[in-house]
N, CA, C and O atoms as a GROMACS GRO file, in nm:
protein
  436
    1UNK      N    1   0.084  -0.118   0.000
    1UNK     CA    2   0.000   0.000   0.000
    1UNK      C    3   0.088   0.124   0.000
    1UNK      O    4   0.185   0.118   0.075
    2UNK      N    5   0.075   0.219  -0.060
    2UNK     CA    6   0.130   0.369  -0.067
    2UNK      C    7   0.061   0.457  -0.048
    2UNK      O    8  -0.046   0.501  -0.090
    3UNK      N    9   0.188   0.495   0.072
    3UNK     CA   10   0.093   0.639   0.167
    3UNK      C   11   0.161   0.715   0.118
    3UNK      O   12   0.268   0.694   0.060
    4UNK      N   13   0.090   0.846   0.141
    4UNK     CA   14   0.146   0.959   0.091
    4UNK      C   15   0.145   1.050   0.215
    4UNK      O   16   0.076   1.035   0.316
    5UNK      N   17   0.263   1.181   0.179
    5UNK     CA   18   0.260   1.275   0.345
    5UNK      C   19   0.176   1.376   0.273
    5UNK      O   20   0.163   1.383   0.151
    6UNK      N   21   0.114   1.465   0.374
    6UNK     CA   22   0.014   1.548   0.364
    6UNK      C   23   0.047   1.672   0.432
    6UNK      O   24   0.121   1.664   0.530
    7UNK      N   25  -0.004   1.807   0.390
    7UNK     CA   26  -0.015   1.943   0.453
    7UNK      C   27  -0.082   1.930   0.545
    7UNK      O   28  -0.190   1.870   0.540
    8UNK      N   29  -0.027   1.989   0.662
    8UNK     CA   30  -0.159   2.003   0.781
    8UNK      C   31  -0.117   2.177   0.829
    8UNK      O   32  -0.008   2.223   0.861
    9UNK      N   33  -0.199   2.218   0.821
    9UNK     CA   34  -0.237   2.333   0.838
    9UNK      C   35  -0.250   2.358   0.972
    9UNK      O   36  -0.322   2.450   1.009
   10UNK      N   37  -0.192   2.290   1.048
   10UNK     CA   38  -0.102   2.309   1.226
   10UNK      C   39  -0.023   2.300   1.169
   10UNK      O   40  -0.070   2.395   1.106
   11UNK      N   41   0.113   2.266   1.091
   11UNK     CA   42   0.267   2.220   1.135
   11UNK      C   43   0.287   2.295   1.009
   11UNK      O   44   0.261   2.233   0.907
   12UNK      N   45   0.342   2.460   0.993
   12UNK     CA   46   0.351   2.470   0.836
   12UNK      C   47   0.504   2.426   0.774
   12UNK      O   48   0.599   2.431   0.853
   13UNK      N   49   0.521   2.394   0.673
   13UNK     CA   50   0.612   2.339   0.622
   13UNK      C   51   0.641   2.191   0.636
   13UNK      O   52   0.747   2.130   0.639
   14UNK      N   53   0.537   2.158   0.643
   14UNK     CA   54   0.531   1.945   0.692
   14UNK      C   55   0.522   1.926   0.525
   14UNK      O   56   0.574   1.817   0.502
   15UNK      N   57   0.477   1.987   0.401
   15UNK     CA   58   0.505   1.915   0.307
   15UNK      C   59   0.644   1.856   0.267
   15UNK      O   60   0.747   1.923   0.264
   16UNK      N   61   0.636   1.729   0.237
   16UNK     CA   62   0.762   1.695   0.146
   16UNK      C   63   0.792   1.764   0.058
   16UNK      O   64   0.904   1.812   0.071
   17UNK      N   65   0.726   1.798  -0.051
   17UNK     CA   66   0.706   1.897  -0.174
   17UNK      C   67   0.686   1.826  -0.280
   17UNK      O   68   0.611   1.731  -0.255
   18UNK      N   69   0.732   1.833  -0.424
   18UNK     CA   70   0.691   1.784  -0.533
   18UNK      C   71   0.708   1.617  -0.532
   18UNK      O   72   0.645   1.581  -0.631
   19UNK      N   73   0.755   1.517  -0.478
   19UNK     CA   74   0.786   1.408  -0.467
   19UNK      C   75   0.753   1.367  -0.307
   19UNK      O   76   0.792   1.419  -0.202
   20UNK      N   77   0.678   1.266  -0.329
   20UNK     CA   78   0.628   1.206  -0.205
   20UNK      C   79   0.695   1.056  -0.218
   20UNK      O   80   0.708   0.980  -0.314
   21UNK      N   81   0.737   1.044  -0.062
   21UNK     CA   82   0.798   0.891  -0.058
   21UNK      C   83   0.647   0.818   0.022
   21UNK      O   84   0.574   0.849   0.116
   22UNK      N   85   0.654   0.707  -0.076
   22UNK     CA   86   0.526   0.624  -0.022
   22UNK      C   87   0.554   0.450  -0.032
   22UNK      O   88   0.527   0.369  -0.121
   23UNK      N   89   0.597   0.442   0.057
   23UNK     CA   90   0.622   0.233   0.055
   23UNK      C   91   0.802   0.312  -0.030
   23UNK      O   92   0.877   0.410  -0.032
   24UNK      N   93   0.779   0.178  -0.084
   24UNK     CA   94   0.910   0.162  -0.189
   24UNK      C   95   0.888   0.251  -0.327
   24UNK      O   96   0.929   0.203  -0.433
   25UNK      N   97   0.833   0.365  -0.326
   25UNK     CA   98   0.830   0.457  -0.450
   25UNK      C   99   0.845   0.578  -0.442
   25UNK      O  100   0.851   0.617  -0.325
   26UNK      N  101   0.855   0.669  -0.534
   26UNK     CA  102   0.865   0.824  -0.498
   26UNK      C  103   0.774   0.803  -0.607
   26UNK      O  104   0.766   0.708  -0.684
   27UNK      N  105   0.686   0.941  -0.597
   27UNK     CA  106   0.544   0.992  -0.643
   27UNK      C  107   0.602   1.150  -0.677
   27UNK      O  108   0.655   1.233  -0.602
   28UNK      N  109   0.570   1.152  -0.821
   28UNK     CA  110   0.644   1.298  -0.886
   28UNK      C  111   0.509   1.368  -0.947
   28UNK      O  112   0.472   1.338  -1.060
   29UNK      N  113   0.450   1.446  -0.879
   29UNK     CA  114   0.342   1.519  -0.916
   29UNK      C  115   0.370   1.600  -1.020
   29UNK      O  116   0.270   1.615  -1.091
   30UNK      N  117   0.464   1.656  -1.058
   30UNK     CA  118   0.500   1.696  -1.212
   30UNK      C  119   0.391   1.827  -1.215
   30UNK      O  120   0.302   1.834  -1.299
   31UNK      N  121   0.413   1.926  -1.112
   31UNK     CA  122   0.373   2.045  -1.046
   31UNK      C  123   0.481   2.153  -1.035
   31UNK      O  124   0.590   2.139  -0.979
   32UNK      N  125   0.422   2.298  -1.116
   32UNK     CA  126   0.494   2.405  -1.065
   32UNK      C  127   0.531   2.446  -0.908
   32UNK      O  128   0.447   2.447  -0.818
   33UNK      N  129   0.646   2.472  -0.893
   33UNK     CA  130   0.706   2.548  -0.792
   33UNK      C  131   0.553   2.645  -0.777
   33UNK      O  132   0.484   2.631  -0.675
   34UNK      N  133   0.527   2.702  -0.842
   34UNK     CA  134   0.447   2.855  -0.806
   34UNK      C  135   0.292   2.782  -0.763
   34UNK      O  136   0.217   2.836  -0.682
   35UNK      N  137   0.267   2.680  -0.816
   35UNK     CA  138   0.124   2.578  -0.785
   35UNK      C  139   0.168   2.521  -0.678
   35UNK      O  140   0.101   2.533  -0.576
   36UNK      N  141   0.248   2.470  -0.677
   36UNK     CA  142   0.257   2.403  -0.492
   36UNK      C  143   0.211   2.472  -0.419
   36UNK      O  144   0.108   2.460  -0.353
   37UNK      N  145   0.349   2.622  -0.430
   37UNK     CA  146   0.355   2.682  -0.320
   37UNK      C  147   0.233   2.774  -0.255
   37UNK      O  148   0.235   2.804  -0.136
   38UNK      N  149   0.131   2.814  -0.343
   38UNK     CA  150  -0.005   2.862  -0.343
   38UNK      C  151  -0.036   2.766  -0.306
   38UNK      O  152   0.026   2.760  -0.201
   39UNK      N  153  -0.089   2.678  -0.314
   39UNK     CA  154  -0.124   2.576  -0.275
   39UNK      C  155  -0.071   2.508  -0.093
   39UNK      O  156  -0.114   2.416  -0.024
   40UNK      N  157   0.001   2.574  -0.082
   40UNK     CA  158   0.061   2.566   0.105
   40UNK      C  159   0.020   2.692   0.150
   40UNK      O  160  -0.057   2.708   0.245
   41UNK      N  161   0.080   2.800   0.071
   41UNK     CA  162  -0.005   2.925   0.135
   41UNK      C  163  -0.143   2.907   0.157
   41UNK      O  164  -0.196   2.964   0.252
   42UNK      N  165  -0.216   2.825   0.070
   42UNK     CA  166  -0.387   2.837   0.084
   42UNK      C  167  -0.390   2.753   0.221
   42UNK      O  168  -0.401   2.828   0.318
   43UNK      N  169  -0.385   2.622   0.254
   43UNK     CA  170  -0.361   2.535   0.322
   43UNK      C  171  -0.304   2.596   0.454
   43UNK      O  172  -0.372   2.600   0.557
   44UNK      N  173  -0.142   2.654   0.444
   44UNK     CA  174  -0.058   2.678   0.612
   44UNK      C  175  -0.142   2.888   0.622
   44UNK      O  176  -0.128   2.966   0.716
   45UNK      N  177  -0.205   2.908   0.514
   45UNK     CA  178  -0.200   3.074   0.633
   45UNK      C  179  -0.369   3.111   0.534
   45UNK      O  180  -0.422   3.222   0.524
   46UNK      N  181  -0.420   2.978   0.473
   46UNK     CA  182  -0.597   3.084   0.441
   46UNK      C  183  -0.595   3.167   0.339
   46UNK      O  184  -0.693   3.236   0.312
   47UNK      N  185  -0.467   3.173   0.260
   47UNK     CA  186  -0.485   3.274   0.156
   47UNK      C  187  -0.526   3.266   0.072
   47UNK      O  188  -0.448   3.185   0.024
   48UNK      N  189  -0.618   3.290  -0.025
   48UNK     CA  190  -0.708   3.240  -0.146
   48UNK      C  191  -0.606   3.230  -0.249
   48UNK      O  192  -0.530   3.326  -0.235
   49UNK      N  193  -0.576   3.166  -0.335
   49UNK     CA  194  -0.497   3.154  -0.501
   49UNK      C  195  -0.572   3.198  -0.575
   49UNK      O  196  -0.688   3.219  -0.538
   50UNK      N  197  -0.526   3.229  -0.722
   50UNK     CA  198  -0.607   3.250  -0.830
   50UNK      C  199  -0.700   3.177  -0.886
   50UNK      O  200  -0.696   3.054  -0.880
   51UNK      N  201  -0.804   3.250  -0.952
   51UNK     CA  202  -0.904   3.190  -1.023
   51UNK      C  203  -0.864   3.036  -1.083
   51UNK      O  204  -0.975   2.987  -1.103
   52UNK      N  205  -0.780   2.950  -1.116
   52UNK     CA  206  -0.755   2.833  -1.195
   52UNK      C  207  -0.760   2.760  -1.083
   52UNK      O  208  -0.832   2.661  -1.081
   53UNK      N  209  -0.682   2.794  -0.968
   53UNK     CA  210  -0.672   2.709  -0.805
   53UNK      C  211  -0.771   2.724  -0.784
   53UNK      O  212  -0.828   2.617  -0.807
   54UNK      N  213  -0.866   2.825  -0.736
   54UNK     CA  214  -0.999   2.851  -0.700
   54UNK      C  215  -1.108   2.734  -0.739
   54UNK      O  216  -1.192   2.674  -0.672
   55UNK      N  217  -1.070   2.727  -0.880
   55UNK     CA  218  -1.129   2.641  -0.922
   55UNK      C  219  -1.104   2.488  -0.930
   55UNK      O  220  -1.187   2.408  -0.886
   56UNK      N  221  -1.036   2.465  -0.964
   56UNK     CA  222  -0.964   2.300  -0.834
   56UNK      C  223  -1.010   2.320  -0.726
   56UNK      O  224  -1.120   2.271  -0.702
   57UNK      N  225  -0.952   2.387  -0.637
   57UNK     CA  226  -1.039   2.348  -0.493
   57UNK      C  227  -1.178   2.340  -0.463
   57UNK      O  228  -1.232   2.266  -0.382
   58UNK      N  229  -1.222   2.416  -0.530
   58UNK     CA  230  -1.362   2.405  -0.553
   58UNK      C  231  -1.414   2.266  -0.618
   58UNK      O  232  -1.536   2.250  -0.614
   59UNK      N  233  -1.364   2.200  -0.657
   59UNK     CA  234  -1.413   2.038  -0.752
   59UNK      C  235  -1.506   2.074  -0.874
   59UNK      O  236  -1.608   2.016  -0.912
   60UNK      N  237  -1.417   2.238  -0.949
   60UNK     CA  238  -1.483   2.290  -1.032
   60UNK      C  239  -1.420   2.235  -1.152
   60UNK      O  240  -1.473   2.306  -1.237
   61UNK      N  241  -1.350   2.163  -1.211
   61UNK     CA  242  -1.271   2.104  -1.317
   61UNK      C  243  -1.317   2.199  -1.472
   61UNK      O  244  -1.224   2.231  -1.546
   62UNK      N  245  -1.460   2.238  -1.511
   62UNK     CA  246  -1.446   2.246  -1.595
   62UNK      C  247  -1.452   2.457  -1.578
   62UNK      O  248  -1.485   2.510  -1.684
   63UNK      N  249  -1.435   2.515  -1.509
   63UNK     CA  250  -1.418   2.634  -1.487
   63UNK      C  251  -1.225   2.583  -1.476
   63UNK      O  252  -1.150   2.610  -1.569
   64UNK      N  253  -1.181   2.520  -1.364
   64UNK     CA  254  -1.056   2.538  -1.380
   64UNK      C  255  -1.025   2.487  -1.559
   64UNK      O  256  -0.986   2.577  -1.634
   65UNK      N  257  -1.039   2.395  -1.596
   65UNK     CA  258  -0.946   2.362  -1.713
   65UNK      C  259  -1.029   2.558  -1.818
   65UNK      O  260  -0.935   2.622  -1.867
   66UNK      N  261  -1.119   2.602  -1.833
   66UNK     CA  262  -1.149   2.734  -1.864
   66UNK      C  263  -1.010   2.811  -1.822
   66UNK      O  264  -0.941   2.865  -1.908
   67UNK      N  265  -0.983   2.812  -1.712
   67UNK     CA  266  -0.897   2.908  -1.671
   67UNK      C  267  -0.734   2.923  -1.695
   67UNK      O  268  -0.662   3.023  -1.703
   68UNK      N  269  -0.703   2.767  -1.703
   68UNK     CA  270  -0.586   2.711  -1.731
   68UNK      C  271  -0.433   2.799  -1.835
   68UNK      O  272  -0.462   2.799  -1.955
   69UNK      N  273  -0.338   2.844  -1.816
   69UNK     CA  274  -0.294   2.807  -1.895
   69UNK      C  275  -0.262   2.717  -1.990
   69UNK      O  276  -0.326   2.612  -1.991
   70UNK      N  277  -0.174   2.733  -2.072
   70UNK     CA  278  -0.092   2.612  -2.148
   70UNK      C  279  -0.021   2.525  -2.087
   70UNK      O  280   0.001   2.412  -2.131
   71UNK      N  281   0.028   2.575  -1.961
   71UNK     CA  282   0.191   2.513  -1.881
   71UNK      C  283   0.057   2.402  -1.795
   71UNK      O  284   0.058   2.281  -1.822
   72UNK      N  285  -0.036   2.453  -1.709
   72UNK     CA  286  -0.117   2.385  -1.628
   72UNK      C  287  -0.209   2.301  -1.680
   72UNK      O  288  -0.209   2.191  -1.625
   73UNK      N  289  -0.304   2.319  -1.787
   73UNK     CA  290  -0.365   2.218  -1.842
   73UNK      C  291  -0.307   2.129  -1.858
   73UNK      O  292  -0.379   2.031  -1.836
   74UNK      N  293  -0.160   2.089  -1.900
   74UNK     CA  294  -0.083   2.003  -1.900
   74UNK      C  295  -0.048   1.890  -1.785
   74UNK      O  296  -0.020   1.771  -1.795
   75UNK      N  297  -0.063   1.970  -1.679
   75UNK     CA  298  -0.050   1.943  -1.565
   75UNK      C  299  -0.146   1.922  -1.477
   75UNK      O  300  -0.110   1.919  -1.359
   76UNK      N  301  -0.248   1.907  -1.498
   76UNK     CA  302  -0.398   1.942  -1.415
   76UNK      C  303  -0.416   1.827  -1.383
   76UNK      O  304  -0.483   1.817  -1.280
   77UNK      N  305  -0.370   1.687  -1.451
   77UNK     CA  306  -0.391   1.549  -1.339
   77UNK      C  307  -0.317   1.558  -1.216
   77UNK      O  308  -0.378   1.551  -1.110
   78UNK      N  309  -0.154   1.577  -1.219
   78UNK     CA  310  -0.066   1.624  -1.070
   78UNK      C  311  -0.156   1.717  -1.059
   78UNK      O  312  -0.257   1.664  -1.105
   79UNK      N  313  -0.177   1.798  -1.034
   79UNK     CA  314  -0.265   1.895  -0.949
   79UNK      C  315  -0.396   1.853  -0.881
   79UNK      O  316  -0.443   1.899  -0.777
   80UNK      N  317  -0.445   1.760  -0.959
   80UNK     CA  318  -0.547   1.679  -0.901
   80UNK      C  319  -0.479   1.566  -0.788
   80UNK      O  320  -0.520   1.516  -0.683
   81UNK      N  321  -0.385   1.558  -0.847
   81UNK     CA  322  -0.296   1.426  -0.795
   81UNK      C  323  -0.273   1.436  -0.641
   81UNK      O  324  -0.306   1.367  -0.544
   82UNK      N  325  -0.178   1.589  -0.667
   82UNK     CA  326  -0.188   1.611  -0.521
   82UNK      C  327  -0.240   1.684  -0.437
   82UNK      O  328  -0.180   1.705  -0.331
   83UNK      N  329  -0.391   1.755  -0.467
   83UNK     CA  330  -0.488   1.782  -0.395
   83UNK      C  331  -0.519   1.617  -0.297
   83UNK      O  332  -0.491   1.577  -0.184
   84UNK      N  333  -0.562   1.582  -0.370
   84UNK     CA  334  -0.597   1.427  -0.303
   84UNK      C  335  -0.526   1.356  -0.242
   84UNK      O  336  -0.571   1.253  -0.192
   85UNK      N  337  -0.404   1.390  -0.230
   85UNK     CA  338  -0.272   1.276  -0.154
   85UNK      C  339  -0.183   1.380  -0.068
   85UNK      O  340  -0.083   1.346  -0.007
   86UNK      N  341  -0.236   1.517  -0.073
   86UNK     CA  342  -0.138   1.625  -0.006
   86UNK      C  343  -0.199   1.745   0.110
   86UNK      O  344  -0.143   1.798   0.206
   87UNK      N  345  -0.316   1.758   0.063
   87UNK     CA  346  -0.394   1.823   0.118
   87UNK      C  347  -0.522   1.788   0.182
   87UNK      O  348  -0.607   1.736   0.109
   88UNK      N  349  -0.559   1.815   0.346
   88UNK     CA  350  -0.632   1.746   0.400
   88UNK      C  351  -0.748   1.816   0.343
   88UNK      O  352  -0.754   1.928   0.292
   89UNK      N  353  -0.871   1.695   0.369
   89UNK     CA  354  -1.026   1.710   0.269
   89UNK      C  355  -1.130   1.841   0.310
   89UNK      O  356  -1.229   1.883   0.250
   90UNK      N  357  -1.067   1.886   0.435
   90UNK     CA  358  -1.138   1.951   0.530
   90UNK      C  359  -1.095   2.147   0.457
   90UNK      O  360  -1.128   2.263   0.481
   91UNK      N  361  -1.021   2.083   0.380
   91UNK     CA  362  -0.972   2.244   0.289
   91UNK      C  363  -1.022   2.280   0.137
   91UNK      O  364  -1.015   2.392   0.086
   92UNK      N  365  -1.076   2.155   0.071
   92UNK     CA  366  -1.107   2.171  -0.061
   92UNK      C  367  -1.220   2.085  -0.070
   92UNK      O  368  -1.252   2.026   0.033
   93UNK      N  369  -1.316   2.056  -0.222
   93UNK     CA  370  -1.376   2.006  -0.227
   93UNK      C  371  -1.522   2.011  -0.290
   93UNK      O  372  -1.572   1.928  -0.365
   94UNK      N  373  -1.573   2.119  -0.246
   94UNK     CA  374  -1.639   2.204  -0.290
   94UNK      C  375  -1.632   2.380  -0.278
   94UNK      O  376  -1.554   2.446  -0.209
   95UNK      N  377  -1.717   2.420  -0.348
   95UNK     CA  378  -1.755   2.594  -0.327
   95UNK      C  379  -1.761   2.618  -0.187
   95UNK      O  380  -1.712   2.728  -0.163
   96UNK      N  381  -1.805   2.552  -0.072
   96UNK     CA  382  -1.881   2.576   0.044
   96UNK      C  383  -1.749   2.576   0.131
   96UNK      O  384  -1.705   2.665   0.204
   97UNK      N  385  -1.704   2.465   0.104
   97UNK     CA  386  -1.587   2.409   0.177
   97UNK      C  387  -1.450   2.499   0.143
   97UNK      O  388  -1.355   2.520   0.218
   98UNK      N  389  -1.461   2.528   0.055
   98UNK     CA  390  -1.346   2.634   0.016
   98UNK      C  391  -1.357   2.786   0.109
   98UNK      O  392  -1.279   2.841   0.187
   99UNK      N  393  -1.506   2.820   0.054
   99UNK     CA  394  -1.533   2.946   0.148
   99UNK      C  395  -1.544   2.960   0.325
   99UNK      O  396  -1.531   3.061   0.394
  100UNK      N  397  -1.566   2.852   0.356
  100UNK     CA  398  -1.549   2.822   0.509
  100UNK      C  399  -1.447   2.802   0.518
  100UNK      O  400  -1.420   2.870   0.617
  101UNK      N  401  -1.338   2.748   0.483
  101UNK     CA  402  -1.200   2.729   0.529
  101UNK      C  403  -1.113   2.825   0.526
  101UNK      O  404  -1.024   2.843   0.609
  102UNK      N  405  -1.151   2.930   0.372
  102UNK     CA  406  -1.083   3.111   0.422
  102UNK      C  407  -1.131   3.177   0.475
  102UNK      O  408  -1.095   3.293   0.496
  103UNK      N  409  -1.254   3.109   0.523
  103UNK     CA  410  -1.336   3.263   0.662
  103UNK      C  411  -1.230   3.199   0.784
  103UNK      O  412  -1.183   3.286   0.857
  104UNK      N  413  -1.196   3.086   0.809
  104UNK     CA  414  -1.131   3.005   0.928
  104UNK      C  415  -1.213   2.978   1.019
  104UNK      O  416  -1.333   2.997   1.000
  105UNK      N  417  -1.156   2.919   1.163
  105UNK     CA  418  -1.246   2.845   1.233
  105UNK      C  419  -1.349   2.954   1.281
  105UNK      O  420  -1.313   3.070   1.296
  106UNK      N  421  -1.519   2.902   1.314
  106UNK     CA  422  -1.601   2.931   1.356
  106UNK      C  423  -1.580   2.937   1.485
  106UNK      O  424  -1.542   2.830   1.532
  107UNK      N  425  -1.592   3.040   1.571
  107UNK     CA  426  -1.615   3.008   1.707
  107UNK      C  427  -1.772   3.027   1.722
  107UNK      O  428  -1.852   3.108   1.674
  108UNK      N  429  -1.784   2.897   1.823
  108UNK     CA  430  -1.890   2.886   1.870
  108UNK      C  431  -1.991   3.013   2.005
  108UNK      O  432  -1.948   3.063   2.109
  109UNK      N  433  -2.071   3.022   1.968
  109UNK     CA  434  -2.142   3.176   2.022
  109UNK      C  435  -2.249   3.120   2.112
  109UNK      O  436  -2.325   3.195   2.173
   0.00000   0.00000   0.00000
């Protein structure tokens, strides 16, 4: 079985980064430097990314591939790849789930 390490948004900088060791393999998400790292900023400090991320996290696929460059459409399975193996579920997923996770935690009233 192959595990993969994950962002947690307590510990910032817990990603491995573009290559994940899982069992006996390395896993090469074949991801920009500048997409990761938005992608940890969204995750370790709440900061929204651009419209193409927006739309990935959202489980908007056909607004993101709309938005895409040339370099990322290319790339939009790793990006899927490691939404799902890098980033906990509680941050992406849908519209709802996206917008609750950059308002941050609710305190209870």
């Amino acid at each position: 079985m192959v595990t993969f390490g994950t962002l947690n948004p307590e510990t910032p900088g817990s990603n491995p980064g573009h290559k994940t060791k899982g069992g006996n393999m390395d896993f090469d998400y074949d991801i920009s430097d500048s997409i990761k790292e938005s992608l940890e900023r969204y995750v370790e400090h709440r900061i929204e990314p651009g419209g193409f991320l927006m739309a990935c996290l959202s489980n908007n696929f056909t607004e993101a591939v709309s938005r895409a460059d040339m370099h990322n459409i290319l790339r939009l399975r790793g990006i899927m790849l490691y939404m799902c193996n890098e980033i906990p579920m509680n941050c992406w997923g849908s519209p709802e789930v996206v917008s609750g996770y950059l308002k941050g935690p609710q305190s209870e009233g």
